[in-house]
N, C-alpha and C positions, 0 to 999 in steps of 0.2 A: 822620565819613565824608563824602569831596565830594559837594556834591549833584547830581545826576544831572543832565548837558548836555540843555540845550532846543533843539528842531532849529528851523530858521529856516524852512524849504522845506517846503511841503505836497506832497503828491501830486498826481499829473494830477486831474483834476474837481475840485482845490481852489482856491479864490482864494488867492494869495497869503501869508502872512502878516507883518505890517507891525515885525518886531523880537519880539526875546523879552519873553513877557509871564506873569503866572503868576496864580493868583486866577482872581476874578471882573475883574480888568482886562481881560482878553482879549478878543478882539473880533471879531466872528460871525465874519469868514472866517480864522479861526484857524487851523493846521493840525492833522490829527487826530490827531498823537501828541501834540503840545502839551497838546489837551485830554485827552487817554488819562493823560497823566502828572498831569495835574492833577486827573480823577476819582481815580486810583488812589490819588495821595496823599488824596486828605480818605477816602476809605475806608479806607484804613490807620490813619488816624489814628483811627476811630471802630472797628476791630477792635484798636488799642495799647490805648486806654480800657478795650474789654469785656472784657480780661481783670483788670482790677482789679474787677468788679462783679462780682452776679451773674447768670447767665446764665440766659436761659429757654430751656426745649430741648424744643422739640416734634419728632415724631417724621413722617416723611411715606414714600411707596413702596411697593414690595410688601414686605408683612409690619411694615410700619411701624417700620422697624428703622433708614431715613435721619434722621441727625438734621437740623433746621433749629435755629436760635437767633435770639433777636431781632437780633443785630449782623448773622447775615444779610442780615435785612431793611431797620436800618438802614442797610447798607453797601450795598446795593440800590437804595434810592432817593435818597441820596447820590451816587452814579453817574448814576441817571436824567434826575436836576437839573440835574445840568452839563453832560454830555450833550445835553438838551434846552434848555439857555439857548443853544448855542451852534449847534446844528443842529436845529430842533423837527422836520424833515420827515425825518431820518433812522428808518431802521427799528432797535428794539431786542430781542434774543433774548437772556435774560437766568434765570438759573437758579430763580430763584422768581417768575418770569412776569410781570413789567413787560416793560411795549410800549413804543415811539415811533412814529413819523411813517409816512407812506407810500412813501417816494421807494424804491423796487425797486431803484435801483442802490447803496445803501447799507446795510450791517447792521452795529449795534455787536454784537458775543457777548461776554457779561461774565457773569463769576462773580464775584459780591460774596464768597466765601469759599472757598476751596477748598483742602478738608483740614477741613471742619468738623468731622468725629467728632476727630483731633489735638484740633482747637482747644477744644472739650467738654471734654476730658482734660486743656485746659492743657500740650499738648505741643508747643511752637516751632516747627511745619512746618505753616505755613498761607500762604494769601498772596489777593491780589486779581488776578485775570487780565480782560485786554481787548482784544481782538481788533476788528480794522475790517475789513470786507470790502467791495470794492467793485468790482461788474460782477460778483462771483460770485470772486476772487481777495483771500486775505488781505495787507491793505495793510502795516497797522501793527500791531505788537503792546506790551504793556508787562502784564508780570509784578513783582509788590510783594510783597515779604515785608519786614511793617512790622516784626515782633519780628527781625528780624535787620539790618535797616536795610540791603536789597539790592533795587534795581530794575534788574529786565532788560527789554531793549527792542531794538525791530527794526522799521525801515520795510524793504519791500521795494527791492532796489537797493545797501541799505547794510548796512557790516559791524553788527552784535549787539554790542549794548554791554550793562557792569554796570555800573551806577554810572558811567556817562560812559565809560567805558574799554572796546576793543574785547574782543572776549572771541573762541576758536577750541574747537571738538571739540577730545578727545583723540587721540593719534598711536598707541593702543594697538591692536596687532597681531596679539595672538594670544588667542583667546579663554580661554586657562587665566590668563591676567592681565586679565581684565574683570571690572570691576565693573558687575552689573546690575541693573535694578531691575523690577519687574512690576506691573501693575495691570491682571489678570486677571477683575474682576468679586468677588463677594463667594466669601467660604468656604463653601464648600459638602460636603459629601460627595460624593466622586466626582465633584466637578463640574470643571471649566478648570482654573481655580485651581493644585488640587493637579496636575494634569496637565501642564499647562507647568511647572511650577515643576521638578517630576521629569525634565522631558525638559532643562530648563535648566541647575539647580543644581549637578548634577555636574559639569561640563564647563567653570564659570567659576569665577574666584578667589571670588566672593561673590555671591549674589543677595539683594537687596534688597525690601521693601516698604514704601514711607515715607510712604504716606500723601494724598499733591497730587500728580496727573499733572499739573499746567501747571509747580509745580517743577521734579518730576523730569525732564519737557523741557530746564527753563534749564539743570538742572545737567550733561546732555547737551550743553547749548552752550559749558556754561562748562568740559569736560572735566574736571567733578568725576566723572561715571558716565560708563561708559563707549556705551552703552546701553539700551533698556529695551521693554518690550512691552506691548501693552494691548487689553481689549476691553469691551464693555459700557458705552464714554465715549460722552460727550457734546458737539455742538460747544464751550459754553463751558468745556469742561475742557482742550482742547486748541487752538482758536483764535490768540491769542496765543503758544503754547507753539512751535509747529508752524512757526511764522516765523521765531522767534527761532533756533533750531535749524538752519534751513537756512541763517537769513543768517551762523552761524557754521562753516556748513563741512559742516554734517552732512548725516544723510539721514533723511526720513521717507517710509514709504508703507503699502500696507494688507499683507494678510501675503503676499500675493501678486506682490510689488516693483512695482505700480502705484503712480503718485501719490500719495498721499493724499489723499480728499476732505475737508474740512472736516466734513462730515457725516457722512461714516464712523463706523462703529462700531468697529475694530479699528482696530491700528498698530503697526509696528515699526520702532523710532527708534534710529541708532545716528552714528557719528562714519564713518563710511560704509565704511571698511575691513573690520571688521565682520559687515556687513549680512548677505552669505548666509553665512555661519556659522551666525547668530540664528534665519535662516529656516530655515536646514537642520534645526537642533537641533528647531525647533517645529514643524515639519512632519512629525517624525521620531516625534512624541508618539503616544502609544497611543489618545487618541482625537485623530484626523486634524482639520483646520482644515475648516471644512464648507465643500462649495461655495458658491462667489462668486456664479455663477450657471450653473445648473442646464443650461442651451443652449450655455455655451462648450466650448469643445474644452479637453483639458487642456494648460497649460502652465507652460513653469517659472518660477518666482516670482521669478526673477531678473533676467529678462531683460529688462528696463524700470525696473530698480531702479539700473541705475548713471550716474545722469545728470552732468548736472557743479556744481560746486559755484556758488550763486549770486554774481553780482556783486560786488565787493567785498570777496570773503574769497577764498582762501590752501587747497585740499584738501589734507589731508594726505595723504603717500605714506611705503611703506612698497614694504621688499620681503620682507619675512618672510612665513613661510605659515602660517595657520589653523590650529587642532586641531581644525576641520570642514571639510569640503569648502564650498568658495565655491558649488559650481553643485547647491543641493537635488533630492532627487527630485522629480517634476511631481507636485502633487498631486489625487488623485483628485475629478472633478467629475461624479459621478454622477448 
């Protein structure tokens, strides 16, 4: 498989970068996908290795039910290194709590594993996500899934690439032909979970749960799924994921068709045709999406949800109609 285009061009607040370079060659004003690619790969490579050993798997969370593994924490500070050799004053927010530098206008968000309970199980859907933020906006992203030998990636501005090659949402238009995916929080009795899925499942060709919200983002960009929803994430679960998506065309925001924030807890992510269907269907659920905030007036989840596709990419259009109404009921903010 080709190996994945090195961008020449850093972003605004970056110096320059002086030719493609890979390694430890690189050279501090390096651009941050440069480095994002080159963390992701030596973490990949030290998540291909752990699954020939064996693994050690502590358990961390409420009810101590999350697994951690040492390749975690290998693949964590493998990140932090490179990271830090090339920007030591950069800030890092990182899933088992390594830090870096002070500088407020820069955040790495990195998941050294994600999909780890998969990866436990030796089940092929896992990957490395890393996300740059900078002035409070995700810059660059790059998503690694070493056991499949596919990197996704996305500076802001520019089209989303796989493996070097542009990638677009899907053009599917009618929500009885989506395929969807969920990542609702854990199984519970009577908890989300089963509650979206019920208000979901019927209504699409398939509903999915696989495992890695930063994939099942890419696979949103790359038009393998057609959509998917989520809550109870965290920024490095969806940082990288979130850019990649929009710079292919799609749409991310909270369930309310606001932006997304990085920091959000919720989200519903689709190829943007979609979108209020998704909403309609989940807002439609027997237990209601709870209020956003308690002071607002109610409004409809839609109406800030249909922006335009970012720079670079191509919306898909369609004229066909939904087997849900585009425009959901407002939902209650008591």
């Amino acid at each position: 498989m080709a190996e994945p285009q090195r961008h020449e061009q850093g972003i605004p607040g970056d110096p320059p970068s002086k030719g493609a370079r890979t390694g430890h060659d690189m050279a501090p004003g390096a651009a941050v996908i440069d480095v994002a690619h080159e963390a992701a790969r030596r973490a990949g490579a030290i998540i291909r290795e752990g699954l020939a050993q064996t693994l050690q798997v502590d358990y961390k969370g409420e009810g101590a039910n999350d697994p951690v593994t040492d390749v975690d924490r290998r693949s964590e500070a493998a990140i932090a290194g490179i990271i830090r050799a090339h920007f030591p004053d950069h800030r890092i927010l990182s899933e088992e709590g390594t830090t870096g530098g002070q500088d407020p206008r820069w955040r790495w968000i990195v998941d050294p594993l994600d999909g780890t309970v998969n990866y436990a199980h030796r089940l092929p859907f896992s990957c490395v996500s890393i996300g740059v933020e900078h002035d409070g906006e995700i810059v660059a992203g790059v998503v690694y899934n070493p056991l499949a030998e596919e990197i996704f990636a996305a500076e802001r501005g520019k089209p989303a690439t796989l493996n070097g090659a542009p990638i677009h949402v899907s053009a599917t238009s009618e929500l009885r032909r989506a395929l969807l995916t969920s990542a609702f929080g854990p199984w519970e009795a009577g908890g989300r979970r089963f509650d979206r899925a019920r208000a979901l499942g019927p209504h699409v060709q398939a509903l999915r749960d696989l495992g890695s919200a930063a994939l099942e983002l890419c696979y949103v960009a790359a038009g393998r799924i057609d959509g998917m929803g989520g809550s109870s994430l965290n920024a490095w679960d969806v940082a990288a994921g979130m850019l990649i998506v929009r710079q292919a065309g799609g749409q991310v925001t909270d369930p309310y068709g606001d932006p997304f924030k990085v920091d959000d807890k919720s989200l519903v992510v689709s190829n943007g045709i979609l979108h209020g269907a998704i909403m309609a269907r989940l807002h439609g659920a027997s237990e209601v999406i709870p209020p956003k905030d308690a002071t607002d007036q109610a409004k409809d989840p839609t109406d800030r949800a249909k922006g335009q596709a970012p720079a670079g990419t191509t919306p898909a259009t369609t004229t066909a109609t939904n087997t849900a109404p585009t425009s959901p009921p407002a939902p209650a903010r008591d």
